[in-house]
C-alpha positions in Angstrom: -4.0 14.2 -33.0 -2.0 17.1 -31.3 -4.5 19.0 -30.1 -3.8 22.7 -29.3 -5.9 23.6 -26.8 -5.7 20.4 -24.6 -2.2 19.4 -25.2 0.8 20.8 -23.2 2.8 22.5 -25.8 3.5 25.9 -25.1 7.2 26.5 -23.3 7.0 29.1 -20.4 8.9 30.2 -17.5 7.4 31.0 -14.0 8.3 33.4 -11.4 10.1 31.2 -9.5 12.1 30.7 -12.5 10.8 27.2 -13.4 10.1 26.0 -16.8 7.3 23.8 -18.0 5.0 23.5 -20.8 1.7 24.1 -20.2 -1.7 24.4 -22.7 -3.3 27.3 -23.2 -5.9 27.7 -20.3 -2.7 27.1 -17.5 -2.2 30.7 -18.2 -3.5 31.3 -14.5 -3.0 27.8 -12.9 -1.0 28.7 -9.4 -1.6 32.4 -10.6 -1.0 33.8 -6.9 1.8 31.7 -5.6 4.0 31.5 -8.7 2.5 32.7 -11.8 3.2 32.3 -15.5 5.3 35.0 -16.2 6.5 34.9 -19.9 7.2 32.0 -22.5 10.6 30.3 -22.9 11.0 29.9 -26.9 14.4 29.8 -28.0 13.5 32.7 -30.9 12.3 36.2 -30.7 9.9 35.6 -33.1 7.9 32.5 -31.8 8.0 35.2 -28.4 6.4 38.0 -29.9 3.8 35.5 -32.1 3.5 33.1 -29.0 1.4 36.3 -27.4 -0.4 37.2 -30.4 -1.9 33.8 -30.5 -2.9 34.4 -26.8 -4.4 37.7 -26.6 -6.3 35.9 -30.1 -7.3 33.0 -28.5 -8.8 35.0 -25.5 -10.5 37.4 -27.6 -12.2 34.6 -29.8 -13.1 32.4 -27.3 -13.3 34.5 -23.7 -14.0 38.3 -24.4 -15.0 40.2 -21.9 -18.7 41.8 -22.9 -18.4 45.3 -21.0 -14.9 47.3 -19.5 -16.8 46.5 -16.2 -16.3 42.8 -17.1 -13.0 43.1 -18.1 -12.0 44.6 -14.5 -13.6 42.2 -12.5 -11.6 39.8 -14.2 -8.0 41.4 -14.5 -9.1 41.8 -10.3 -10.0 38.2 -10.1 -8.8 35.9 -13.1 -10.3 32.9 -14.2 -10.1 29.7 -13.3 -8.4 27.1 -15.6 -11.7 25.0 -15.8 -13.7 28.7 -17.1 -11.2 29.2 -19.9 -11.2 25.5 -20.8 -15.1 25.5 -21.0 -14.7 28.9 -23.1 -12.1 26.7 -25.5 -13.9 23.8 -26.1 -16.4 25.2 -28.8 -13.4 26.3 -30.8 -11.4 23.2 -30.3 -12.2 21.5 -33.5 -10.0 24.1 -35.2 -6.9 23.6 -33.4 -6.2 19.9 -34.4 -2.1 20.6 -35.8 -2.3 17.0 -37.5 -4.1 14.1 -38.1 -7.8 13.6 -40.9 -10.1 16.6 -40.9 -9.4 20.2 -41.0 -6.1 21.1 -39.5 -4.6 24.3 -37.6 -3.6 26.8 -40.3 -3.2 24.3 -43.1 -5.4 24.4 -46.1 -8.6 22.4 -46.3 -7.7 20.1 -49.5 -5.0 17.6 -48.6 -1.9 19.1 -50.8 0.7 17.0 -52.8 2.6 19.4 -55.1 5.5 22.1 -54.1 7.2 20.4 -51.3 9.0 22.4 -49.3 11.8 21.5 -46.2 10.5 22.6 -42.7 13.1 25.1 -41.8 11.4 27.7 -44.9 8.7 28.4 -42.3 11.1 30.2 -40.6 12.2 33.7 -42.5 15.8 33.7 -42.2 16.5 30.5 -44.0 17.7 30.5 -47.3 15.3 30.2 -50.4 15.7 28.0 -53.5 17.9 30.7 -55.9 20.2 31.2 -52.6 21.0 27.5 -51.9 21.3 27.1 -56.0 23.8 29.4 -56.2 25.7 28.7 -52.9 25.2 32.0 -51.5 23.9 31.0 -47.8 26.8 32.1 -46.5 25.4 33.7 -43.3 22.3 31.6 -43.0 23.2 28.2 -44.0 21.2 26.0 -45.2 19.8 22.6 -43.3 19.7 24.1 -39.5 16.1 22.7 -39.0 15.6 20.1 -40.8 12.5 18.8 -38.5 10.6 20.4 -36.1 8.9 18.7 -33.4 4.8 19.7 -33.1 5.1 22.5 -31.0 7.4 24.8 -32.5 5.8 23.5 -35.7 2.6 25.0 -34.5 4.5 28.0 -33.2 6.4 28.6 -36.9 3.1 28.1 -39.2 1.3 30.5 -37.0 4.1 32.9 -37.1 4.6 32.5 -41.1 0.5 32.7 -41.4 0.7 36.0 -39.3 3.4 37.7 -40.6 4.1 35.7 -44.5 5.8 38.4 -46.4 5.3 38.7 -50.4 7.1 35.2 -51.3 6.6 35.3 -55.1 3.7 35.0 -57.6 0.5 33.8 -55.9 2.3 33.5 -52.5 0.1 36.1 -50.4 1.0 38.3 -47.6 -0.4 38.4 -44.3 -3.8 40.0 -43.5 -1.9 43.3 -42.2 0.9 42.9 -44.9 4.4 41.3 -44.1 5.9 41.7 -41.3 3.3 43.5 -39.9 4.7 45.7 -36.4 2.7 44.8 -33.0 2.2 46.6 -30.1 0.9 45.9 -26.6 0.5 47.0 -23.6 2.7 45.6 -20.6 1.1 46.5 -17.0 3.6 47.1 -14.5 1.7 45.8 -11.0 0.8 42.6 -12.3 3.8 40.5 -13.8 1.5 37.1 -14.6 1.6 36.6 -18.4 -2.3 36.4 -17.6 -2.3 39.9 -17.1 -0.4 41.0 -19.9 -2.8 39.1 -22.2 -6.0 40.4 -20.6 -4.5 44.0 -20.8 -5.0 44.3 -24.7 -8.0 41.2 -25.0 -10.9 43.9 -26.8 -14.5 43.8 -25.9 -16.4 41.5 -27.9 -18.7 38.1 -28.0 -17.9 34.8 -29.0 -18.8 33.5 -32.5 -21.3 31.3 -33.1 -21.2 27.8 -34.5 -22.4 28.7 -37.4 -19.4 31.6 -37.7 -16.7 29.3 -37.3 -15.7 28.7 -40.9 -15.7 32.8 -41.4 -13.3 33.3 -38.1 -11.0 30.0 -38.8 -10.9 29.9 -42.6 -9.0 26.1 -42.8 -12.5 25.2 -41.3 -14.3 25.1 -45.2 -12.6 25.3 -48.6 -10.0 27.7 -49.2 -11.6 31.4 -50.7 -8.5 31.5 -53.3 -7.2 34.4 -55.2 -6.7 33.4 -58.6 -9.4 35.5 -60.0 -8.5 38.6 -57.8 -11.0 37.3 -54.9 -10.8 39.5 -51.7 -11.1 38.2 -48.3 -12.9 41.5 -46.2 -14.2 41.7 -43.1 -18.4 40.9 -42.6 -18.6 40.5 -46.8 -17.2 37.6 -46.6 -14.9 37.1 -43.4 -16.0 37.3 -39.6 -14.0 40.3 -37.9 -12.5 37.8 -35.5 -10.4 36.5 -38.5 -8.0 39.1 -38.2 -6.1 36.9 -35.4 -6.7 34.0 -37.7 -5.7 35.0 -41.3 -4.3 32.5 -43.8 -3.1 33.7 -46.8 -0.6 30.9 -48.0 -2.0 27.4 -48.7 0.2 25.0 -46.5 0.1 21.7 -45.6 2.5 20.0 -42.9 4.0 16.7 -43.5 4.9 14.5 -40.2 6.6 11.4 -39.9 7.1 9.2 -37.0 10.5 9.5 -35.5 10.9 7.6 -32.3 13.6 9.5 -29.9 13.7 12.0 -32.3 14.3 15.9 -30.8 13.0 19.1 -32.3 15.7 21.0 -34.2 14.4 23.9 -32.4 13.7 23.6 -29.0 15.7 20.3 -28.7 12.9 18.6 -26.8 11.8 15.0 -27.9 9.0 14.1 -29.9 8.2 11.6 -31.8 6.4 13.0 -34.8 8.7 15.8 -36.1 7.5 17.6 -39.3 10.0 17.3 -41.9 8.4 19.3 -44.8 5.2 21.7 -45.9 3.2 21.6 -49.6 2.0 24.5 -50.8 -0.1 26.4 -53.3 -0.4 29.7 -54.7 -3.0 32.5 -54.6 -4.3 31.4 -51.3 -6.4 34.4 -49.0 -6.1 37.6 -50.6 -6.7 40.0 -47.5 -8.3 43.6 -48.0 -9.6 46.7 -46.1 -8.6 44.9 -42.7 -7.0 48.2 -40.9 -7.6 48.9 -38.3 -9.4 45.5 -37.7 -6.4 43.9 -35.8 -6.3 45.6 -32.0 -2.6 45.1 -32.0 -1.6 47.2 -34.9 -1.0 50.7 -35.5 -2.0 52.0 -39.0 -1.7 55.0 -41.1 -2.6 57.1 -44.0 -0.4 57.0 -47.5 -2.4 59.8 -48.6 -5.3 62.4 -48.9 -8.5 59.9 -49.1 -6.4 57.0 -49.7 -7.3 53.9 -47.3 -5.8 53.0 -44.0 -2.5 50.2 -44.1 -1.1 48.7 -40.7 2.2 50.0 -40.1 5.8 47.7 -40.3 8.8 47.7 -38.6 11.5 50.0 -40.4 15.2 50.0 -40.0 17.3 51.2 -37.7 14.5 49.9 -35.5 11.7 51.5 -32.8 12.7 54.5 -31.1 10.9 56.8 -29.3 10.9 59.2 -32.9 7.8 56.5 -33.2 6.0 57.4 -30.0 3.6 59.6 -32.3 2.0 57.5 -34.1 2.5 54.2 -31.7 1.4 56.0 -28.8 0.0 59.2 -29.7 -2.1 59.2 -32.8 -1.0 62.1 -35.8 -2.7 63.5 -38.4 -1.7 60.5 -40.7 -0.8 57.7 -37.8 -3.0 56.2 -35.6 -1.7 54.0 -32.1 -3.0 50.4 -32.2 -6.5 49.5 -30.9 -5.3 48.0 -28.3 -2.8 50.9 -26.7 -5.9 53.2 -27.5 -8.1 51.4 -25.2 -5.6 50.9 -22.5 -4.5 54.7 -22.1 -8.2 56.0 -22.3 -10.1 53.7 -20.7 -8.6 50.8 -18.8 -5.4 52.6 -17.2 -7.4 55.5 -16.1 -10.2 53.6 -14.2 -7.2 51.6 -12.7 -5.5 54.3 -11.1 -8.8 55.5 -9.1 -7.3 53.9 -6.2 -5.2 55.4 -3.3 -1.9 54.0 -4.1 -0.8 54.9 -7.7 0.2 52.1 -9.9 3.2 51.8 -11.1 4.2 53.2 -14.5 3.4 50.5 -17.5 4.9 49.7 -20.5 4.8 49.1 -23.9 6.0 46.8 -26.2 6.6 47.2 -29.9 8.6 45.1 -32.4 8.2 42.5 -35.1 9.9 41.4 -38.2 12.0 44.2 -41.0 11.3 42.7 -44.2 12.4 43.9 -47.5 10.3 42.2 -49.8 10.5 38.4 -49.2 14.1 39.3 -47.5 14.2 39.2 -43.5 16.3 42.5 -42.6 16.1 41.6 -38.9 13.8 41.4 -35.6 13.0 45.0 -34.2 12.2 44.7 -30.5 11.5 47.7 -28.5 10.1 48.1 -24.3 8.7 52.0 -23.8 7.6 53.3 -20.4 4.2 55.1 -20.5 4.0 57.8 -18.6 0.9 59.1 -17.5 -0.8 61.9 -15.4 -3.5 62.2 -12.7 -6.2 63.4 -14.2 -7.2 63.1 -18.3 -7.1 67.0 -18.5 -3.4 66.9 -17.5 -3.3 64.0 -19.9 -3.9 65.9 -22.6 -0.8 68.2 -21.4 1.8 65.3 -21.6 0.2 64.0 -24.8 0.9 67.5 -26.2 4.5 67.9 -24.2 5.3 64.5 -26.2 4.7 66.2 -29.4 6.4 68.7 -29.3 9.5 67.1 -27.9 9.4 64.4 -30.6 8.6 67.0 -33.4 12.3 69.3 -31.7 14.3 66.2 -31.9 13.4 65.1 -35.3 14.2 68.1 -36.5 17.6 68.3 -34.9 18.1 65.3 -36.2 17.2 66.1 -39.8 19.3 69.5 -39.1 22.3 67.4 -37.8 22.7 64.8 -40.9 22.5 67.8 -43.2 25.3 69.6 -41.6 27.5 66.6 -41.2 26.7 65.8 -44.8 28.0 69.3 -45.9 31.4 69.7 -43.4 32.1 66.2 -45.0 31.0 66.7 -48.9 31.2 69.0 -51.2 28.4 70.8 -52.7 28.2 68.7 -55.9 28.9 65.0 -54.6 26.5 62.7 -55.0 26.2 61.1 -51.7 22.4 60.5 -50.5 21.2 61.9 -46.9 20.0 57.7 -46.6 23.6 56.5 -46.6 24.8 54.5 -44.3 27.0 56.8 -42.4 24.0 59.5 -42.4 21.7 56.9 -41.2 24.2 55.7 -38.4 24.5 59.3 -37.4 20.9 59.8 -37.2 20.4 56.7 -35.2 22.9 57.7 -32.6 21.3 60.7 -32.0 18.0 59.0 -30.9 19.8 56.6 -28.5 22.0 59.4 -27.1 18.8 61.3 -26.2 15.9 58.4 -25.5 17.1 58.4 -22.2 16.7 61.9 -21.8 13.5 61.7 -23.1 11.7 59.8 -21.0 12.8 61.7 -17.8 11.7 64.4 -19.1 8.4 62.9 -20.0 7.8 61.2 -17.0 8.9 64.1 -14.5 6.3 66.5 -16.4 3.3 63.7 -16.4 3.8 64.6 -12.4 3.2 68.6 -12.5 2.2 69.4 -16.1 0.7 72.7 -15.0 4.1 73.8 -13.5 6.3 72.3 -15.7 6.1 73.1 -19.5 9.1 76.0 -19.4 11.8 73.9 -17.5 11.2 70.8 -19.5 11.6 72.8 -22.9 14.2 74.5 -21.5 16.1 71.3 -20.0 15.3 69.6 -23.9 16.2 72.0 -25.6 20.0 72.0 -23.6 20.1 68.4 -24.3 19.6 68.3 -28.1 22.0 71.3 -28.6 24.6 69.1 -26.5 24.2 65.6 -28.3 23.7 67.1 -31.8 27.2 69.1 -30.9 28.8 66.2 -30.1 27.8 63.9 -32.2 29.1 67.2 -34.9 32.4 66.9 -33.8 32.8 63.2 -34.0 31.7 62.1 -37.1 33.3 65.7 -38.6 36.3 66.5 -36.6 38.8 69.2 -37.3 42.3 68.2 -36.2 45.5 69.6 -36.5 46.2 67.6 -39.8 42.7 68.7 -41.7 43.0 70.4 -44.6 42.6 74.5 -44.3 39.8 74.0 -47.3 38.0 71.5 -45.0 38.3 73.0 -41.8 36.2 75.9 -43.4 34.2 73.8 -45.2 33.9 72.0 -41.6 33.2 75.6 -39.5 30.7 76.0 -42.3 28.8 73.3 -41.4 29.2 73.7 -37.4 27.8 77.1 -37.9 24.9 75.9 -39.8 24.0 73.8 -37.2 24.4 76.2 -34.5 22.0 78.6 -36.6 19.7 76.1 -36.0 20.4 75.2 -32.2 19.8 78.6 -31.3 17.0 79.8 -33.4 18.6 82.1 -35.9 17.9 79.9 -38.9 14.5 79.5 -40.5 14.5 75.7 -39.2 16.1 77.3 -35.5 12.8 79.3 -35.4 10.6 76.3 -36.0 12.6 74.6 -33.3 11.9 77.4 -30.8 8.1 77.7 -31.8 7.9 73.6 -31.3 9.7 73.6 -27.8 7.4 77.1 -26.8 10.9 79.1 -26.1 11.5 82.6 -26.8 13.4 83.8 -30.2 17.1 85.3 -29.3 17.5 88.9 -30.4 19.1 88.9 -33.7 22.7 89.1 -33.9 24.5 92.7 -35.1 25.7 93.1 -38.9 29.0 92.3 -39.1 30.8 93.1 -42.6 27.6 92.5 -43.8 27.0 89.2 -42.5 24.8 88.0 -39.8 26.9 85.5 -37.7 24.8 83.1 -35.3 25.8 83.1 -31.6 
C-alpha cells in the first residue's frame, strides 16, 4: 500500500538548492544545515494545496496545546522521530491504495461513472467540451496517468477545492475554489517554519474521533436527502482540513517503467482513472472553521461564507478584509492569530525581525469553469507597540478606502470622455476593468512604502503619508486618464469636449471640489481647498 505518512512522496527543494522527496515528518530533518525550504511540484496548484495538507496534518496530529508551546517549538523544532510518533495514530487514514479505507476515496468500493485521471485536475476539458471538439486551449489527453504521488496531490487538491460539477457533484467544505491565506515569516526560511506559523492551538483527536475528522474512515454521510455535514452535530471540527464532498474512487494498474504524466518521475502503479458518485458530503455552517480562510457577510443576519478568489486577481484593494477585518470581512484565523499574538511576542527581543509576509491565492472559478490561478505575496508591516498598531491598521484603511475610490472615480470618467451619455456599455467591461486593474498595480508599490515607512513613526507621520498618497493617486489616475482617453491633434472637436468633460470631472474629484473629492479628502484626513470663484455662473475645479 502507498502509505502517506511513511512513504517518500512529497517533491521539495532545499536551501542548498537540492531536490528530493521526502514524507511528511522530514519537514525538519537537517533543519539547521540545509533545511526544507519549499516543495518542487510542477503546478501552482498542487504548491498552494501541498501546504494546506501540511499545516492540516500538523494541526490534526501535532497541535501545540498553549502559544507558550507553540514558541518553544518554532524556537526549537521537533525532531523527525516526535512528529512520526504524533503520525502514527492517524496513519490508518492515509493508505492512497490498496483493501480498507483509502485516502480521500469513498468507503464503498465504486464501479459506475468512470472517469480519465487527468479530470482531477480543473483545467481539463469535461465530457460536452471533448464531444463537441472545443478543447482547443486545453486539449484533451495531457495526463492520461498519474503516478501515486501527484495522484495523492490532485485528489487532495479536487477534495479541497471541488467546485459545483453538476447535479449531486458537491463543492468543497468552504465552496469552490475556496481563497487561502497564510502567513510567511521572514527570519526563518525552513518550510517547517512556515507551516508552524499558521498550525492553531488545539488537541489531537481521539481514537474514537477518527471517523468524524477523516470521513473515508466509516460510510459515506450522503446528500441525497438534503443531509448536512456540520461541525460537532455530526463532524469533528478538525474535518475542515479533511472534507470530502465528491465520492471518488482511484483506479491503479501496474505499469512497470511507467512515468507520471505529471512530474515525469517513474512509478510503477500509475492511476489511469477515478469512479464516482453523486450527492456525496454536503458541507454547512463551516466559516470560519477553516484557520486559513477569510470569510464575510452577504448580508444583515445572514450567515458567514469563506471568501474566493475573484478576477483580475489579489491586490492590495483586498488588504481589508485579508488583513484587516471590515464591517462585513473578516482576515483568516490563521493571519488573526499571527498579527495579534504570535508576531507581537516575537518581536520582544532586541533585534527586530524582519518584516513577514503573506500569502494569498487559490483557484478563480466560474461555476465548474477554471478562470485561472490567483497568486499573490504581501509584506506585513507592523509597528512597535500594539497601540501604534492600531494607527497603521487605521492608516491602511484609509489609504485602501482613497484609492478605491479613485479608482471607482477614474473608470467613470474614462467611461464618459469615451461614451456618450446613452450607450450602453457596462462600467464591468473589459476595457473598464483593465483600466481599473492598472491603476492598482501602478500604485501597490506606492502603497506599501508608504505603509511600511509610517508602521516606523505613526505618531509623526499621519500628515506626510496622506499628503505623499494623496500626490500619488492624483498622478496615476491622471495618467492612466490620458492614455486610455487621449486628445490628439486628429480627435474630433465634439470629443475633445466630451474628453475635457471628463478630465474635469475627475479633477473635481482629485482635488476635493466634487461631492466624491470631499469624501476623498475626509478619508485621507486633508484639508478641503477653498472653493473656486463663480465664473459665468459656473464653478470650475482647479
Amino acid at each position: 500500500m502507498f502509505d502517506l505518512i511513511k512513504t517518500s512522496w512529497i517533491p521539495i527543494r532545499r536551501r542548498s538548492g537540492k531536490t528530493e522527496t521526502i514524507r511528511p515528518s522530514q519537514i525538519v530533518e537537517n533543519i539547521e544545515a540545509d533545511p526544507v525550504v519549499d516543495f518542487d511540484w510542477p503546478r501552482v496548484d498542487f504548491q498552494i494545496a501541498s501546504i494546506e495538507f501540511l499545516i492540516g496534518l500538523l494541526a490534526t496530529a501535532f497541535p501545540p496545546a498553549t502559544e507558550r508551546k507553540w514558541r518553544a517549538l518554532w524556537r526549537t523544532p521537533p525532531t523527525l522521530e516526535d512528529l512520526e510518533v504524533a503520525f502514527e495514530p492517524i496513519r490508518k487514514a492515509f493508505n492512497l491504495d490498496g483493501p480498507g479505507p483509502r485516502f480521500l476515496q469513498d468507503f464503498e468500493p465504486l464501479s459506475n461513472g468512470n472517469e480519465p485521471i487527468e479530470r482531477l485536475l480543473f483545467e481539463a476539458p469535461g465530457e460536452q467540451t471533448i464531444k463537441k471538439n472545443m478543447d482547443l486551449l486545453n486539449h484533451r489527453n495531457r495526463a492520461q496517468r498519474m503516478g501515486r504521488p501527484a495522484a495523492a496531490m490532485a485528489l487532495y487538491t479536487m477534495q479541497s477545492w471541488a467546485p459545483s460539477g453538476g447535479k449531486g457533484n458537491r463543492t468543497g467544505l468552504r465552496g469552490g475554489g475556496p481563497l487561502i491565506t497564510f502567513v510567511t515569516p521572514s527570519d526563518h526560511d525552513s518550510l517547517w517554519h512556515r507551516c508552524w506559523a499558521n498550525v492553531p492551538l488545539g488537541t489531537p483527536p481521539s481514537e474514537s474521533d477518527l471517523p468524524k475528522v477523516f470521513p473515508w474512515l466509516a460510510p459515506t454521510l450522503t446528500s441525497e436527502k438534503n443531509l448536512e455535514i456540520q461541525p460537532e452535530l455530526n463532524a469533528h471540527p478538525l474535518q475542515a482540513w479533511w472534507g470530502m464532498p465528491r465520492r471518488i474512487r482511484l483506479n491503479f494498474e501496474e505499469q512497470p517503467d511507467a512515468r507520471c504524466d505529471i512530474t515525469n518521475e517513474p512509478d510503477d502503479i500509475q492511476a489511469t482513472g477515478w469512479c464516482q458518485r453523486p450527492y456525496g458530503a454536503n458541507y454547512n455552517y463551516w466559516a470560519p472553521r477553516h484557520p486559513l480562510t477569510p470569510t464575510y457577510r452577504p448580508g444583515k443576519d445572514k450567515e458567514l461564507l469563506f471568501q474566493h478568489p475573484q478576477p483580475g486577481g489579489i491586490r492590495y484593494r483586498h488588504w481589508l478584509g485579508l488583513v484587516i477585518p471590515t464591517d462585513t470581512s473578516f482576515e483568516a484565523p490563521a493571519i488573526r492569530t499571527w498579527r495579534n499574538d504570535r508576531q507581537p511576542d516575537l518581536d520582544d527581543g532586541d533585534t527586530p525581525r524582519p518584516m513577514d509576509r503573506f500569502f494569498a491565492g487559490g483557484a478563480d472559478f466560474d461555476n465548474m469553469k477554471l478562470r485561472s490561478f490567483a497568486e499573490s505575496h504581501f509584506p506585513l508591516p507592523r509597528a512597535a507597540t500594539p497601540e501604534d498598531q492600531l494607527l497603521v491598521d487605521d492608516m491602511a484603511r484609509r489609504l485602501v478606502q482613497a484609492s478605491t475610490l479613485v479608482a471607482d472615480t477614474l473608470r467613470s470618467t474614462v467611461r464618459a470622455a469615451l461614451f456618450s451619455a446613452g450607450a450602453t456599455v457596462k462600467l464591468d467591461a473589459s476595457l473598464f476593468t483593465c483600466l481599473r486593474e492598472e491603476f492598482w498595480n501602478r500604485t501597490e508599490p506606492a502603497f506599501f512604502g508608504h505603509l511600511t515607512r509610517y508602521s516606523q513613526n505613526p505618531t509623526a507621520a499621519q500628515d506626510q503619508t496622506c499628503h505623499d498618497w494623496l500626490a500619488d493617486l492624483r498622478r496615476v489616475a491622471l495618467d492612466l486618464f490620458d492614455e486610455y482617453a487621449p486628445a490628439t491633434p486628429d480627435t474630433d472637436i465634439q470629443e475633445c469636449i466630451q474628453i475635457g468633460n471628463g478630465r474635469r470631472w475627475l479633477l473635481s474629484t482629485l482635488y476635493g471640489h466634487s461631492k466624491d473629492g470631499k469624501q476623498l479628502f475626509e478619508f485621507l484626513k486633508q484639508p478641503l481647498p477653498p472653493k473656486a470663484p463663480k465664473k459665468n455662473g459656473t464653478n470650475h475645479a482647479s
